[in-house]
VEXVOLO-941378 format. One record per atom (N, C-alpha, C, CB): residue in one letter; x, y negated, z negated. Coordinates in steps of 0.2 Angstrom, whole numbers, plus 5000, padded with zeros to 4 digits. Each point is the difference from the previous one (the first is absolute). Glycine has a CB too. Example, Ala and Ser with C-alpha at 12.3 -4.5 7.8 and 13.67 -1.06 7.14 Angstrom:
% VEXVOLO-941378
A506650284961A499649945000A500449945000A499150064994S500749895010S500449944999S499649954997S500650035010
***
This chain:
% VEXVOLO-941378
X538252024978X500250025007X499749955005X500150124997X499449875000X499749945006X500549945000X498450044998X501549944995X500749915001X500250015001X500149954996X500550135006X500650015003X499949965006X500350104994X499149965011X499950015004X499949915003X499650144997X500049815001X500049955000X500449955001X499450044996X500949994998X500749945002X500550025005X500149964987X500150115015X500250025006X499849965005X500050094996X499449925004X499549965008X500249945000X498950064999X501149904995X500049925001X500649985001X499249994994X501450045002X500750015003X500250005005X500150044994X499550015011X500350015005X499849975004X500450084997X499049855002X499849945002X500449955001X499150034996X501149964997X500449954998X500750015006X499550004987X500850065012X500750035003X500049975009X500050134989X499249885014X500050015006X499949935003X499650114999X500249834994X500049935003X500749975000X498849974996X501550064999X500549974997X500650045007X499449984984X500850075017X500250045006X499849955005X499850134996X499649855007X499949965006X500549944999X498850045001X500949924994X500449945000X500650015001X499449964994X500950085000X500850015002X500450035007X499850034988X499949975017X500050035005X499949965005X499750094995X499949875004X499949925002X500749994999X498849964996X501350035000X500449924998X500850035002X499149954988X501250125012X500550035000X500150005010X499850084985X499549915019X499950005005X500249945003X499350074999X500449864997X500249935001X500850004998X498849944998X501450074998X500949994999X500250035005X500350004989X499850095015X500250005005X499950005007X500350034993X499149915009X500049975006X500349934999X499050065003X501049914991X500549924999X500550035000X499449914993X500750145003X500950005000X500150035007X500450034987X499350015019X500350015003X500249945007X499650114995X500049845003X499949955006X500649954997X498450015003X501549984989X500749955000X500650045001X499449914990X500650155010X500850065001X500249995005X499750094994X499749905013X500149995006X500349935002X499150085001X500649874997X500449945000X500649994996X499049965004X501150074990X500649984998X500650025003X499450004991X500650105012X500250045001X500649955005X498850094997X500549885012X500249965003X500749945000X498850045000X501249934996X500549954998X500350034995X499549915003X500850124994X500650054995X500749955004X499350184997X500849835010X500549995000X500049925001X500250125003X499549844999X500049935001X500049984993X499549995011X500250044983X499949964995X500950014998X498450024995X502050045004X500550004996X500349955006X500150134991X500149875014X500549955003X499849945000X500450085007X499149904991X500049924998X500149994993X499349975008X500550094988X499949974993X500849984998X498950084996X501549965009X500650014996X500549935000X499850135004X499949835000X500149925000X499949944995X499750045009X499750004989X499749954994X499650034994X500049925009X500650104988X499850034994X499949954996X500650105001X499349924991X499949984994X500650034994X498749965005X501650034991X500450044997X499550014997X501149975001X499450114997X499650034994X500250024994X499450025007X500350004989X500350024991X499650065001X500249884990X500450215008X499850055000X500050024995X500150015007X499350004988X500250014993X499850075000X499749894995X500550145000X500250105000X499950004993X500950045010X498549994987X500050024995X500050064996X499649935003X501050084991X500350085002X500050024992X500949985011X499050094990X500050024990X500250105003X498549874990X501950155008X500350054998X499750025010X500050024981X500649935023X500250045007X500650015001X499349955005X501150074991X500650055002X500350035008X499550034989X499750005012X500250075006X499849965004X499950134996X499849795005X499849995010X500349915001X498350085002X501949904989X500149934999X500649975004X499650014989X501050025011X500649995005X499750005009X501050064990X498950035011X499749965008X499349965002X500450105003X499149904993X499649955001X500549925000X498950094995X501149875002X500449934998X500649995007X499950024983X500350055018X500550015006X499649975006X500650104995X498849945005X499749985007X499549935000X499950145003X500049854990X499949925002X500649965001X498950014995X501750015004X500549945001X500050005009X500850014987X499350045014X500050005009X499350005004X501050084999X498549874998X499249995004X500649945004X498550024991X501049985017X500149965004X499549934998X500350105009X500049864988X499649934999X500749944999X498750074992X500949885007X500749965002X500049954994X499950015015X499950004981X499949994994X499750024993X500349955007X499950084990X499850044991X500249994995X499950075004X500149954990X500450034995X499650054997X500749894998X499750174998X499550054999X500149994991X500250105013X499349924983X500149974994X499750074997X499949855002X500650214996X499850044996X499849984993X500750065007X498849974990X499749994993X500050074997X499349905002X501550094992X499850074997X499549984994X501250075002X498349984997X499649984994X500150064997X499049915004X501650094990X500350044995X499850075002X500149914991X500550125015X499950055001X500450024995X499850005011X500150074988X500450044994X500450055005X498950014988X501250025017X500250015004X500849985003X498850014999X501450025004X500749965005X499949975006X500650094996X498849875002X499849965008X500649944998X498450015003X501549934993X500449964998X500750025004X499249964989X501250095008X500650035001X500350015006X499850044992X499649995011X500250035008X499949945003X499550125000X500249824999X499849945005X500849964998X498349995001X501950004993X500349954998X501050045003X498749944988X501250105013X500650055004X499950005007X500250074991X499349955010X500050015008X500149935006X499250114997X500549834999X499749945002X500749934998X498550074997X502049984998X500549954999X499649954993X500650005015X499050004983X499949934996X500249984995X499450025003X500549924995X500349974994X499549944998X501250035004X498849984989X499749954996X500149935003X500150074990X499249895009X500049925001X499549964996X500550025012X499349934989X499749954997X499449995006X501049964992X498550075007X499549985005X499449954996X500350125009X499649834996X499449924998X499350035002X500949885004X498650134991X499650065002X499249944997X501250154997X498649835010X499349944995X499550064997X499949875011X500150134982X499450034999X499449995000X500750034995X499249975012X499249995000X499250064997X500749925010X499950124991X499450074997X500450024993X499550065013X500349964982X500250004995X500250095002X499249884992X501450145004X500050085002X500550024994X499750005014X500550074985X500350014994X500949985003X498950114994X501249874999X501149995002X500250015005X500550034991X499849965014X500650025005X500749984996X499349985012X501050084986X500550024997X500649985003X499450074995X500649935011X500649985003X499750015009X501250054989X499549915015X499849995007X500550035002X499349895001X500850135007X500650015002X500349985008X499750104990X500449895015X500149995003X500850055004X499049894996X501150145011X500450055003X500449965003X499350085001X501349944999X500549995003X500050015009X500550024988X499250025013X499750035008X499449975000X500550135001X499049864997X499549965005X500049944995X499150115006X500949854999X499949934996X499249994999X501149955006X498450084997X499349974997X499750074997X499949885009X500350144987X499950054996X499949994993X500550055008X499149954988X499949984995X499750064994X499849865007X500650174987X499750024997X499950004993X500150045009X499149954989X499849984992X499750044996X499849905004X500850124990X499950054996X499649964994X501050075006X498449964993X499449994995X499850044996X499649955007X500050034988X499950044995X499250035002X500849934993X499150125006X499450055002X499249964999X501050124995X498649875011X499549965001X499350025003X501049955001X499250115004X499850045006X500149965005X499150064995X500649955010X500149975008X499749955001X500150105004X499749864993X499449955002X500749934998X498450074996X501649974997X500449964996X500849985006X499450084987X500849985013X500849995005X499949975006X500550114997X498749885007X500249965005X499949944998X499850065007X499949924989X499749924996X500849994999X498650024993X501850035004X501049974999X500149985009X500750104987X499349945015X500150005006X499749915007X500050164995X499349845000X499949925004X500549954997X498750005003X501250014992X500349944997X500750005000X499149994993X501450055012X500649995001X500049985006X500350074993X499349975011X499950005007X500249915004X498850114997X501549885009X499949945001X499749975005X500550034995X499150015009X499950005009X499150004997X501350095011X498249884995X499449974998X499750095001X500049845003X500250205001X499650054999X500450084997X499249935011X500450084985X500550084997X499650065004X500449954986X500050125015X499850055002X500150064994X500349955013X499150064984X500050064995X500150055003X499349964992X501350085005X500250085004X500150054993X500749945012X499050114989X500150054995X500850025002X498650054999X501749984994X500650015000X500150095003X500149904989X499550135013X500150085003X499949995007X499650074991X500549875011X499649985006X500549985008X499149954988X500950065016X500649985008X499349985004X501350135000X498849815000X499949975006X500349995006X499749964993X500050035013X500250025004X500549935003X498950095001X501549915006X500549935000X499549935000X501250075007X498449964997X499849935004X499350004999X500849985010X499050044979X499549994999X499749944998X500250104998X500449885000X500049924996X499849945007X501350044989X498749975015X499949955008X499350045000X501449985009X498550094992X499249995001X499549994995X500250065007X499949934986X499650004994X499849905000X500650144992X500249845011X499949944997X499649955007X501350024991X498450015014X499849975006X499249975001X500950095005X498749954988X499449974999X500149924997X499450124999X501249884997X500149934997X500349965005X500150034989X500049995016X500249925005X499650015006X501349994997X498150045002X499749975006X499449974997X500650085009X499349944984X499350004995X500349944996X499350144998X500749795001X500149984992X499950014994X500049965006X499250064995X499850014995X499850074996X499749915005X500950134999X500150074996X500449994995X499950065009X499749974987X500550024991X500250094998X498949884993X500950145012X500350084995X499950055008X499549994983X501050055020X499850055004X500350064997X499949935011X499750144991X500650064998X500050045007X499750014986X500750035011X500450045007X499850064995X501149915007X499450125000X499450085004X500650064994X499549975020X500350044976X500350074996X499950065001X499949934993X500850115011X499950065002X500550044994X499749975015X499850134983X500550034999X500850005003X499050044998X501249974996X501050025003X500050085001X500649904992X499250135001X500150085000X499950025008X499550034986X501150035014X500050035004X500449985007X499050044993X501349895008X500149945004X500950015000X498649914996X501750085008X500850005000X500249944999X500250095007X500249874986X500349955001X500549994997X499149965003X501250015002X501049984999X499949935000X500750105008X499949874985X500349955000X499449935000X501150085007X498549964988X499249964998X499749985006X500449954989X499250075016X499650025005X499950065003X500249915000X499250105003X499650055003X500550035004X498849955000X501250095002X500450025006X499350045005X501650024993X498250035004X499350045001X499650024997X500450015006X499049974999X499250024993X499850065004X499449874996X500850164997X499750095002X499250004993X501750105003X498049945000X499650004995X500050064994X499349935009X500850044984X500250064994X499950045000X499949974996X500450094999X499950075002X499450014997X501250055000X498649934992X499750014995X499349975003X501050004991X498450055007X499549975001X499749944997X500050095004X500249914990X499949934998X499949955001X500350034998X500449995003X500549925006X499449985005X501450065003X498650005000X499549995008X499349964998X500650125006X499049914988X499649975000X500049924997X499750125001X500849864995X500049965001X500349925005X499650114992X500749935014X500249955005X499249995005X501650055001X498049994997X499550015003X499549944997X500250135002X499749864993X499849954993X500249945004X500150074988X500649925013X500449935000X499949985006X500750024993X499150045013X499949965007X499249974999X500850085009X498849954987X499349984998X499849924997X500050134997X500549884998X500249934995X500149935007X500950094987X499549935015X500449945003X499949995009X500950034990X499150035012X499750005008X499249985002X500950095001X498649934992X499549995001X499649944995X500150135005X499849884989X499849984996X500449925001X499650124992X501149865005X500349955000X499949955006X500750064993X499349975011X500049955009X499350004997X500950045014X498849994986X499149985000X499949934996X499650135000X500549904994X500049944996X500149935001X500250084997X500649945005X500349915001X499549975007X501650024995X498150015006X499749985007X499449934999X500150155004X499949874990X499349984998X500449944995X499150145001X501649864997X500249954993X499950054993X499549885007X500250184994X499750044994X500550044996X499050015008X501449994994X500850074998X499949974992X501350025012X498550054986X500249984992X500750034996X498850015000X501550025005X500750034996X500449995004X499750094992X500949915007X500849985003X500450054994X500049845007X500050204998X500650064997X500449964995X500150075011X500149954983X500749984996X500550055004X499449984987X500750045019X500750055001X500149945005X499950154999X500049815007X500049945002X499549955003X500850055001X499449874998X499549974999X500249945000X499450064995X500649895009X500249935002X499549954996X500550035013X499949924981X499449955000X500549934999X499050104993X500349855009X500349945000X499949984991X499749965014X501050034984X500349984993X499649974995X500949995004X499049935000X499249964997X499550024999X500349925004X499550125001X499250024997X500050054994X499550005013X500950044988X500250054995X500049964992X500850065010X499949884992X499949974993X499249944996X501550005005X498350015001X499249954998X499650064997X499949915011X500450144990X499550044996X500350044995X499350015010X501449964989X500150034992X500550075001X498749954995X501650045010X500350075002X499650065001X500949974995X499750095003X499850074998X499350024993X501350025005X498350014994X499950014994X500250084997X499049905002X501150114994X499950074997X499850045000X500149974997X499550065008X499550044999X500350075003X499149905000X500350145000X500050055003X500150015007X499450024992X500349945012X500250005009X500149925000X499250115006X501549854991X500249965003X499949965007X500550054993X499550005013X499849985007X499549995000X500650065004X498949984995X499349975003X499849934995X499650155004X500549874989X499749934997X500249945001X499950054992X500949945011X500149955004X499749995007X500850014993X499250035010X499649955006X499250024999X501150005010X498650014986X499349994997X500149924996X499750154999X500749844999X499949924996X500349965006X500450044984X500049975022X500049975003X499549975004X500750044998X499050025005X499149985003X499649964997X499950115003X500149904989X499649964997X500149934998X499650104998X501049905002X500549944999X499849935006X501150114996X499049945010X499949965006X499250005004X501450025002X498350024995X499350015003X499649954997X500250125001X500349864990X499449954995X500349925002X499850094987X500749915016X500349945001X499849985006X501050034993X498850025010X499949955009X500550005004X499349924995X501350115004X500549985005X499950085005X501049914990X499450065013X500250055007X500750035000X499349945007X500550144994X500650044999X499850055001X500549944992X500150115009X499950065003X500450064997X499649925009X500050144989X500450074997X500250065008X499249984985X501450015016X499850055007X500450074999X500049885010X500150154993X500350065004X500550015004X499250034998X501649995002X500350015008X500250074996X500549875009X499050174996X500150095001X500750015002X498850025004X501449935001X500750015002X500849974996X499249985011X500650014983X500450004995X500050064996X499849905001X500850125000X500150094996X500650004995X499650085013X499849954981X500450024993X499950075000X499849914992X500750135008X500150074998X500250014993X500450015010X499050054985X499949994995X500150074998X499349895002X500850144993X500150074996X499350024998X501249984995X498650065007X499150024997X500250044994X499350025013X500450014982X500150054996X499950085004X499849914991X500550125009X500150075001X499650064995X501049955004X498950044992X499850044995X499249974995X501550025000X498150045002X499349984997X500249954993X499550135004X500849874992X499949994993X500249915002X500350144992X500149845011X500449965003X499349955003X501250085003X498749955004X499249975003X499649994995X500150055009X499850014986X499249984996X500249914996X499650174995X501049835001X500149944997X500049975005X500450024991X499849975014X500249945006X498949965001X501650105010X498349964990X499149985002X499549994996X500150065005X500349974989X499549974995X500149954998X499950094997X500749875004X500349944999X499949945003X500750074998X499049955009X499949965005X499250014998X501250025010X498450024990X499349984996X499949974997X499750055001X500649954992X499949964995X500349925003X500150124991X500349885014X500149935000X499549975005X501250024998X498550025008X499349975000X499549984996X500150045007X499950004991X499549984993X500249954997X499750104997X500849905000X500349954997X500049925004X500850114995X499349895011X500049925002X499250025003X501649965004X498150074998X499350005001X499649984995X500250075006X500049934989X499650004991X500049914999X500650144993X500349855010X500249944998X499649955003X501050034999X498849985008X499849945005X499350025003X501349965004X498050084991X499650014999X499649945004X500450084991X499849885006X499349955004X500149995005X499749954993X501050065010X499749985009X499750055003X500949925002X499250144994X499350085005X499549965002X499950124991X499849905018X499549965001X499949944999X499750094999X500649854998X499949945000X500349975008X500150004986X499249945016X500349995005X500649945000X498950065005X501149924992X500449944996X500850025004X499150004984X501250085016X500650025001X499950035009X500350024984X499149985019X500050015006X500250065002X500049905001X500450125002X499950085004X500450054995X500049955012X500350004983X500450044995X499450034993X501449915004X498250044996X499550014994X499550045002X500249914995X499650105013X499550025004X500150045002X499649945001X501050085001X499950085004X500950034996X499249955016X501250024983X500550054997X500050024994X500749975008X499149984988X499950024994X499550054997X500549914999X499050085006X499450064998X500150085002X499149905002X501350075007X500450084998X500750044997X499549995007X500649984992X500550034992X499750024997X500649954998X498750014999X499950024992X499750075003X499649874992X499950115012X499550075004X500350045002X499349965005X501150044997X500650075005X500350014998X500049995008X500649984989X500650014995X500150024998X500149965000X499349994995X500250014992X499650044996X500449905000X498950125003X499550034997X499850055006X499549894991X500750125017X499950065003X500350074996X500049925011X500750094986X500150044999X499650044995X500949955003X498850004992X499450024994X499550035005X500149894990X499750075014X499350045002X500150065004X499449895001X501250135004X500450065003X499950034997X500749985004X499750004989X500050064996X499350034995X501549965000X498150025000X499149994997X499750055007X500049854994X500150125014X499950065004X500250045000X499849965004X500950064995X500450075000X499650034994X501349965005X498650034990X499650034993X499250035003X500649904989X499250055014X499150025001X500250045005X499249904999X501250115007X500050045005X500150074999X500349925006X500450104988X500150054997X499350044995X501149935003X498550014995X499450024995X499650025006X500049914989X499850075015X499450015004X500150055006X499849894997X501050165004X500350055001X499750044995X500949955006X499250054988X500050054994X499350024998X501149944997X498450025006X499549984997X499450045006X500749874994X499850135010X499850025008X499249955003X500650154997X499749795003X499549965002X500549945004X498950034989X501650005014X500249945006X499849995004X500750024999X499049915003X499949985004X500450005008X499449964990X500250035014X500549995007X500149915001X499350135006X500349854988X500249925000X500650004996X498849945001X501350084994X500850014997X500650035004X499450024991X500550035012X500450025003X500149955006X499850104995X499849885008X500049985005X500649914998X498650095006X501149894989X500549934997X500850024998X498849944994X501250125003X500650024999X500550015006X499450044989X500449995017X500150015008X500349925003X498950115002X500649854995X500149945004X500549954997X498750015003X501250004990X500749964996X500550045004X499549974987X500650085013X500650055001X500549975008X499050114992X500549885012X500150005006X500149915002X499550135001X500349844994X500049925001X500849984996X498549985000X501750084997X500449974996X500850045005X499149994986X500750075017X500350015006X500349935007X499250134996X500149865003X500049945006X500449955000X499250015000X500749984994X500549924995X500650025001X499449974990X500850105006X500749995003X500450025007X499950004989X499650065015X500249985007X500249945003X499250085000X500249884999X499949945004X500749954997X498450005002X502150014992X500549984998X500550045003X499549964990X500550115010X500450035003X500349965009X499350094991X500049915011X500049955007X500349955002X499350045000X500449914992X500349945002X500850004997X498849945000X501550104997X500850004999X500350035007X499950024986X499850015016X500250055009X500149955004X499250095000X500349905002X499849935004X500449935000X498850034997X501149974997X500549925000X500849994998X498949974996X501250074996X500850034999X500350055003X499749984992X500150085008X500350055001X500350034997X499849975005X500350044989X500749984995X499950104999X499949824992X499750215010X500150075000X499950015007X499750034988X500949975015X500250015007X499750055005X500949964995X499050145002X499950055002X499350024999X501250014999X498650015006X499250055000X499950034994X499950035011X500550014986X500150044996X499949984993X500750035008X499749914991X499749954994X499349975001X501249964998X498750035007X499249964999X499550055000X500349915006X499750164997X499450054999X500250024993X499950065012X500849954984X500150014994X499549944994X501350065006X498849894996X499749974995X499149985002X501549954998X498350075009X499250035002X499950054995X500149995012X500250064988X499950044994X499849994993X500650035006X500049944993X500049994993X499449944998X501450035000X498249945007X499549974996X499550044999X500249915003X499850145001X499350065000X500150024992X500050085016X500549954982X500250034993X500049954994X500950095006X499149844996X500149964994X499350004996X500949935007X498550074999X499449994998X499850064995X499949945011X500450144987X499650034996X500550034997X499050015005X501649974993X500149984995X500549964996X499450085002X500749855001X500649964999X499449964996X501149995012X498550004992X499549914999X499750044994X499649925013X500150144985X499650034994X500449974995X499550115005X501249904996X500750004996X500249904999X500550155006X499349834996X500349924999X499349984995X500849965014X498650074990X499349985000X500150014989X499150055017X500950014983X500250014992X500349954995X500350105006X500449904997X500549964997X499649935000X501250075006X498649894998X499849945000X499449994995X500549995012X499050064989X499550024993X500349994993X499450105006X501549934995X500250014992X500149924998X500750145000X499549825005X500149944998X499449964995X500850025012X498650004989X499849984998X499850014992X499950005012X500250054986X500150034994X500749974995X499350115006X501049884996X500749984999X500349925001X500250135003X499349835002X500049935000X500349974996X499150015003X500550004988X500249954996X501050024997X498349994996X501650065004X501050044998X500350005005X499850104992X500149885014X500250005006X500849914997X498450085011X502149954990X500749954998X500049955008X500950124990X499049845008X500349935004X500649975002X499449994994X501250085003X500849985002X500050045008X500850004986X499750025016X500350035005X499850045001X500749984999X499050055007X499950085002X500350025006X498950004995X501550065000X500650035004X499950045002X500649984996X499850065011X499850075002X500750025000X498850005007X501550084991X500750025001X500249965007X500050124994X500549845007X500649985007X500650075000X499949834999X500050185009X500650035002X500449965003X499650105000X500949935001X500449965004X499750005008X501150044992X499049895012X499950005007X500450075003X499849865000X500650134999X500750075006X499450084998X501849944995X497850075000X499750054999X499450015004X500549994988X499349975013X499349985006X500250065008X499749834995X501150165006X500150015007X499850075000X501049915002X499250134993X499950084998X499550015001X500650024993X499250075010X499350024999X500050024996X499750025006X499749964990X499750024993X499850054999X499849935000
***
């Protein structure tokens, strides 16, 4: 009883430094992100009407494996972006499905000969096709790789110096492509920006675009649009503030072609995204050159969340294991100052918050319950579990705000107290519930598969319905 009692005590030592810091640091992301949200906010409109002068063409590569139900209106709504020059370069990577079928009917295509420089080695492309209705529409049917794989087909077809990776369930907005592409012409020495990824569920859209953002019926849903204003309104702007962003969404992501290729493309892994711009940082951080990983929040992908517990758990567990996975990879720049704000401050919180907070949550949640049971709760336990509780409220308030404030993109009172709510409720028992899932990742690491990770697609037209 006493060692219980001991390691209780010291736990809940540990929990209360470790709470502080995190509270700290979750404080500094939403005062930078609100100060750079305030100036970016400002010029939204001056940046699209000049960008729209002097673009750079781009290559939209779409990596696709058994999309059926979103593949025709997504591919639709990127042929109608306002940009003034593209070509969209679908990659089936051997869907077993009727994706191939439904694109190669709806789209008019027909077999051709495409000159394809293999600079990244990737499995067969079995044939190319090109449409009789869009002339810069290109689609390459491959033999099964995973997604790393199909965009690595996808550079090496590609022709324009920068490509735009877009998930295939995915509707971008018209004039996302003019605001993603605006850090590269006013920065030279930008190599990769991502854009702002919002829930679709629950959202009306016709003729592959939004028409209106309602917020979902399901609470699911809701919690997690809550997550994504967190991700991207707070954490992301923070970040690139600093040069520090360690991940660019795989749902959209602008990168310059060459840097990409200096480092050997896509690799394989579990979270493709992040390992690549983690080998970029370290790429340009060991070389001495100048360059820059940024953010435009004002670049909007509309994305399918999963609906269904079983759905989310794999989606999370998938995405832990892929921090781990590129965190494990690029180990030595933790704390090295050698890599600068990326080795010193964003990489230590991942490893600390990220990737190993869930473990220690769920280690407090066990002692708090023991020390209930045990009837020796402290008022210092309780009192850290209160404070996490309500810091985590804050976070996403303060995201709540900055999407109010600056977007607006949920128009009515109604929606915004609604989703006020839903952060009070996320806290006891959404986050208990991810906090879980992300533990199991750990256990499962080594069997955790490398290919594709899917969640059921419905059709976009199904979204408009209440659920």
């Amino acid at each position: 009883m006493i060692l219980i009692e001991k390691f209780i005590y010291f736990y809940s030592l540990f929990i209360l430094g470790y709470s502080i810091t995190v509270t700290a640091l979750y404080l500094i992301l939403i005062v930078v992100s609100w100060k750079r949200l305030r100036e970016f906010v400002g010029i939204i409109q001056t940046n699209i009407t000049s960008v729209s002068h002097y673009t750079k063409p781009i290559s939209i590569l779409v990596p696709a494996y058994n999309e059926e139900q979103t593949i025709v209106d997504s591919v639709h709504s990127f042929m109608q972006l306002d940009y003034p020059e593209f070509e969209v370069i679908v990659v089936n990577d051997g869907s077993t499905d009727q994706t191939m079928d439904k694109l190669i009917q709806f789209f008019d295509l027909y077999p051709v000969e495409l000159d394809s420089d293999m600079k990244i080695e990737t499995t067969p492309i079995r044939q190319a096709y090109k449409s009789h209705t869009y002339s810069d529409l290109i689609l390459l049917d491959k033999e099964n790789g995973g997604k790393a794989d199909a965009l690595n087909a996808g550079i090496n077809v590609s022709v324009y110096p920068l490509f735009c990776a877009i998930d295939a369930d995915c509707i971008i907005e018209k004039d996302a492509l003019l605001r993603i592409v605006s850090p590269f012409l006013k920065h030279e020495e930008t190599i990769a920006v991502g854009g702002m990824v919002r829930i679709a569920n629950g959202s009306d859209i016709k003729d592959g675009q939004i028409v209106k953002t309602n917020v979902p019926q399901k609470m699911i849903e809701r919690f997690q649009v809550i997550e994504y204003f967190r991700a991207f309104l707070t954490s992301r702007i923070g970040w690139q503030r600093y040069n520090a962003l360690m991940i660019i969404s795989g749902a959209f992501g602008l990168f310059k072609k060459s840097a990409v290729l200096d480092v050997g493309g896509f690799e394989r892994t579990i979270g493709e995204d992040m390992e690549l711009i983690l080998r970029l940082h370290e790429k340009f951080r060991q070389t001495g050159e100048p360059y820059h990983i940024g953010f435009a929040s004002d670049a909007v992908c509309w994305t399918q969340a999963p609906d269904s517990y079983k759905g989310l758990e794999s989606q999370r567990i998938r995405w832990h294991r892929g921090l781990f996975d590129s965190l494990n990879r690029h180990r030595k720049m933790i704390s090295n100052p050698k890599y600068g704000s990326v080795g010193l401050a964003s990489m230590p919180y991942f490893f600390l918050v990220e990737l190993l907070g869930p473990v220690i949550e769920m280690v407090g949640y066990i002692v708090m319950a023991l020390a209930i049971y045990l009837n020796i709760l402290s008022s210092t336990v309780a009192l850290i579990f209160l404070v996490t509780c309500l810091m985590g409220i804050l976070f996403s308030y303060s995201a709540i705000l900055f999407e109010e404030i600056s977007y607006k993109r949920y128009g009515n009172l109604k929606d915004i107290l609604l989703l006020f709510v839903v952060s009070i409720l996320e806290q006891f028992y959404y986050r208990q519930l991810t906090v879980w899932w992300r533990v199991k990742a750990f256990f499962n690491y080594s069997k955790g598969s490398k290919q594709w990770g899917t969640i059921e697609r419905k059709n976009f037209d199904s979204k408009t319905k209440k659920q």
